[in-house]
N, C-alpha and C positions, 0 to 999 in steps of 0.2 A: 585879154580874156584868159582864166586860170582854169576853165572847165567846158570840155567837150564830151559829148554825148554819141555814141552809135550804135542803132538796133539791126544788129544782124539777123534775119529771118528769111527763108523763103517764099512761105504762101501768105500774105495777107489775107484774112477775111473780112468783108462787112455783111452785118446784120439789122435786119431791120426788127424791133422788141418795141412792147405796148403792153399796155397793162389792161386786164379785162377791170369788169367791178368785182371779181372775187378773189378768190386767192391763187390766182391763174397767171400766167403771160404768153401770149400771143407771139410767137416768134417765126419770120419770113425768112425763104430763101430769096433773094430778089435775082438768082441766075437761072436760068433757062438752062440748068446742068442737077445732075445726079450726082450731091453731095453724101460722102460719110465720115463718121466718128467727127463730124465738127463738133467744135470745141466753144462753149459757151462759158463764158467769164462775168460773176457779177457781183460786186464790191458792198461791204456790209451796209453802207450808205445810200446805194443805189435800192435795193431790198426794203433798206430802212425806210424810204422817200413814197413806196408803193404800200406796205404791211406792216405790220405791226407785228414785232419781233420779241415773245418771249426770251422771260431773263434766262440765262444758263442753257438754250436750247440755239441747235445748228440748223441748218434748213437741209434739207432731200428734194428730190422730184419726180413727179409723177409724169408719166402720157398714157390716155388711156386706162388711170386708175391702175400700172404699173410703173414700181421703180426704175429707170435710168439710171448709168451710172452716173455718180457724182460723188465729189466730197467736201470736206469744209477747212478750209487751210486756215491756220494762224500765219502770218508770215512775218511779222515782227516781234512772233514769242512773247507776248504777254498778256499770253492766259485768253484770249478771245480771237474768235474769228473773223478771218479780214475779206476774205472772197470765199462766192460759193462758184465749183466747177460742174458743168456736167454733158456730157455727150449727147448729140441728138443725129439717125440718119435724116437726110432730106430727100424727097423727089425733087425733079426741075421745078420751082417755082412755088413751091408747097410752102404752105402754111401750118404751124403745129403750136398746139395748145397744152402749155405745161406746169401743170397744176403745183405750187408749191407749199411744202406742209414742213415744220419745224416739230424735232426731237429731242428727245434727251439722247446725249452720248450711245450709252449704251442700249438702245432700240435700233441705234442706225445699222442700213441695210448693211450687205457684204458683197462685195463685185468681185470679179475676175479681175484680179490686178494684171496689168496692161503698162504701169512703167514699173521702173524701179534703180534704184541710187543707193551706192556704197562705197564708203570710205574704209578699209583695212589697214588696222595697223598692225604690223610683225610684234609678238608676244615672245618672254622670254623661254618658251615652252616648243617654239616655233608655228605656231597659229595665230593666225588674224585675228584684231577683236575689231567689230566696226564702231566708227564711232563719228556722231554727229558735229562735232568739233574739232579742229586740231592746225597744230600749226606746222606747216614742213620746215625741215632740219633746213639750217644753213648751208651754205656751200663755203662759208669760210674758212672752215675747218676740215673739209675733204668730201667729196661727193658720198654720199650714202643715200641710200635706197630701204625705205621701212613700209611702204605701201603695200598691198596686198595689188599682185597685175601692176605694178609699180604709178598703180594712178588712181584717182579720184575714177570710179565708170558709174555711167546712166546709160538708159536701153527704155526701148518699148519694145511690141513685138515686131516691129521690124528691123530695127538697126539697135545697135550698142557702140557706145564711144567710151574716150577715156580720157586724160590729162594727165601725162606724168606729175606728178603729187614733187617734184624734186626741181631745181632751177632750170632744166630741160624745159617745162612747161610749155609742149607740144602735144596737141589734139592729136586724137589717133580713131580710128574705126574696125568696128569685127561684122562683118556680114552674118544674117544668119539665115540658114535654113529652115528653120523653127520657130515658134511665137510664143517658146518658152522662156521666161525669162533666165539667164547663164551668168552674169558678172557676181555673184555670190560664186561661183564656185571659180572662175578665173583666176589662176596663176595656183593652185591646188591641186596633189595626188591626182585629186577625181575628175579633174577639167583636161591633164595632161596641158601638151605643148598649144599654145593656140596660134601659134604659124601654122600648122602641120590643119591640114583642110581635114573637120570631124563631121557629125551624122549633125551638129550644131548649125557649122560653119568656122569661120576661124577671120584671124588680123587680117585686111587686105588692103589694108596701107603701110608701105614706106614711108616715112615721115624725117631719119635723119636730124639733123639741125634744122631742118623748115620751118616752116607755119604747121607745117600738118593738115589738118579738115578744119579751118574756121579760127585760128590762132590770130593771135592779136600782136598788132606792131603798133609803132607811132613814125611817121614818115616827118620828117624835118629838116629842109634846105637840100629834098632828093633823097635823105640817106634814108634805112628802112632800121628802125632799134623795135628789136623783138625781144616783148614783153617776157624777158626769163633774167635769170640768176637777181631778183628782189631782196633786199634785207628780209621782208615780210613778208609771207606766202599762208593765206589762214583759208580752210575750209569750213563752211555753215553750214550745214543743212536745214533747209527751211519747211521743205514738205514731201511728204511723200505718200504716194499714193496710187487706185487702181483706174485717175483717169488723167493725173500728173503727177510728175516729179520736181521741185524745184532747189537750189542751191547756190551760195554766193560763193566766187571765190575775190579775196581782198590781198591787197599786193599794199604793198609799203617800200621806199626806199627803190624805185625804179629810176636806175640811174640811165637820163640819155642827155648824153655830150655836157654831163657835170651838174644837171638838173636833176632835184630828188623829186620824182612824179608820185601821183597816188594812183590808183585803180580798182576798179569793183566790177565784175562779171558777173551780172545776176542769167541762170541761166534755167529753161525749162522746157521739158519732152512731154510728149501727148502721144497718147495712141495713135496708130495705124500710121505715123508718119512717117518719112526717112531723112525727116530733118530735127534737129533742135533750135531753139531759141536762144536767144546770146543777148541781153543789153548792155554796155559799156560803156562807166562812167569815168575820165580820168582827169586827175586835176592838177594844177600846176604846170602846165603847158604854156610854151608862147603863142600869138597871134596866129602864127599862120601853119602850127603843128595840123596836121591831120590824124586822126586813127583810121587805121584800116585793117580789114582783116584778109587772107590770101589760104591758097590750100598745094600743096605740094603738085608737082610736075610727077611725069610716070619717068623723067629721065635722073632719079638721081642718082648719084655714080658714088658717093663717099659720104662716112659717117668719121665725124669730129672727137679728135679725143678730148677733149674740153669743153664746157658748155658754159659759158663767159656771155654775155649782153654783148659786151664789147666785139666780140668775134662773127655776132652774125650783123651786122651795118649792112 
């Protein structure tokens, strides 16, 4: 076997969808619970299979004969859209009807943006530019630091995370106070220190050499090789938006015990949640490799002056 698969998430949903005869769809809570900001996901081929989908145009949704948020992602960047997203609350057991109407570009509605994702690169001016692409520096030639917050961050209104952007490649978390979005101004004059607890909130992980919050290893014959110091380390951003965010990170050259691995983190946040999503694809493993992921202890006692693959086994 050269490829294993693992989908880190906390809350699974199922949903129960039907298609009326109009340009509608019927969608159930099938729990005896008081759901919100659930997150409906539906692939241009699914859509295609019920409607009939003008050319050059994205779909929206209605309930009610008002907008919902939602939006229309490309996710393989080429020029068309692959899923449509959008929120609905539920009572226990409720049933809701949601009218779907396709736009051109600029008609589509405007929402309360609800996540948000950024990449900062250091400028030689000393300001961030962000940027949808980019590849982290080596470690071959000495540690350095060019990220903006020293990490890739995503956030909804309730939590924000991050990824040192550097062979560290440790998850990390900022609690917040507020449901305004903050990782645009993090590690900047105007954000100040984010250890030091603001009217925000601030970092409330240790993280060290860890895993951190949801960090990735490969476990083999006992020993634990966490996914850092890669030849290849690239960030994508894929979409962004005010009812998700999503973004791949692609690793190359993961050396564990003399094996060059691949890997790919597709990963994506949703309103109101306090979790993210993490899929993990890695290849080049043997038989009885596992991946797993792990989140830091509240006892840890020392930070590592060298961040080497080798060193955390």
């Amino acid at each position: 076997m050269s490829k294993k698969n693992l989908l880190f998430i906390l809350v699974v949903a199922y949903w129960a969808v039907s298609c009326s005869n109009n340009n509608s769809l019927s969608i159930t809570n099938p729990l005896d619970t008081l759901r919100t900001d659930e997150v409906i996901i539906l692939k241009y081929k699914e859509l295609a299979e019920r409607f009939h989908i003008p050319e050059n145009k994205v779909p929206a949704f209605k309930v009610e004969n008002n907008y919902i948020p939602c939006q229309a992602d490309d996710l393989d960047q080429d020029g068309k859209w692959d899923e449509a997203v959008f929120l609905l609350d539920f009572e226990p057991s409720e049933t809701k009807t949601v009218e779907v109407v396709f736009l051109n570009q600029e008609e589509y509605p405007e929402f309360e943006k609800r996540t948000n994702l950024r990449l900062g690169i250091l400028q030689d001016d000393g300001t961030y530019k962000e940027v949808d692409e980019y590849f982290a520096p080596s470690c071959d030639d000495g540690f350095e630091i060019i990220a903006q917050g020293e990490s890739v961050c995503w956030e909804n209104d309730k939590m924000a995370f991050r990824v040192y952007f550097d062979c560290r490649n440790v998850k990390d978390l900022y609690g917040k106070l507020k449901p305004e979005m903050i990782i645009d101004k993090i590690g900047t004059p105007e954000m100040g220190d984010y250890h030091t607890l603001a009217d925000w909130g601030m970092d409330i992980l240790h993280c060290g050499s860890s895993l951190g919050s949801g960090g990735i290893a490969l476990m083999r014959n006992d020993w634990l090789y966490r996914l850092g110091s890669t030849k290849q380390y690239e960030y994508v951003k894929r979409a962004e938006g005010p009812v998700r965010s999503v973004f791949d990170l692609v690793y190359g050259g993961w050396d564990v015990n003399g094996d060059s691995l691949t890997a790919d983190e597709h990963i994506s946040i949703y309103p109101g949640k306090y979790w993210f999503k993490s899929e993990v694809s890695v290849s080049g493993i043997q038989e009885n490799d596992q991946v797993v992921t792990g989140i830091v202890t509240s006892r840890l006692k020392k930070e590592p002056f060298e961040y080497e693959a080798s060193d955390f086994k």
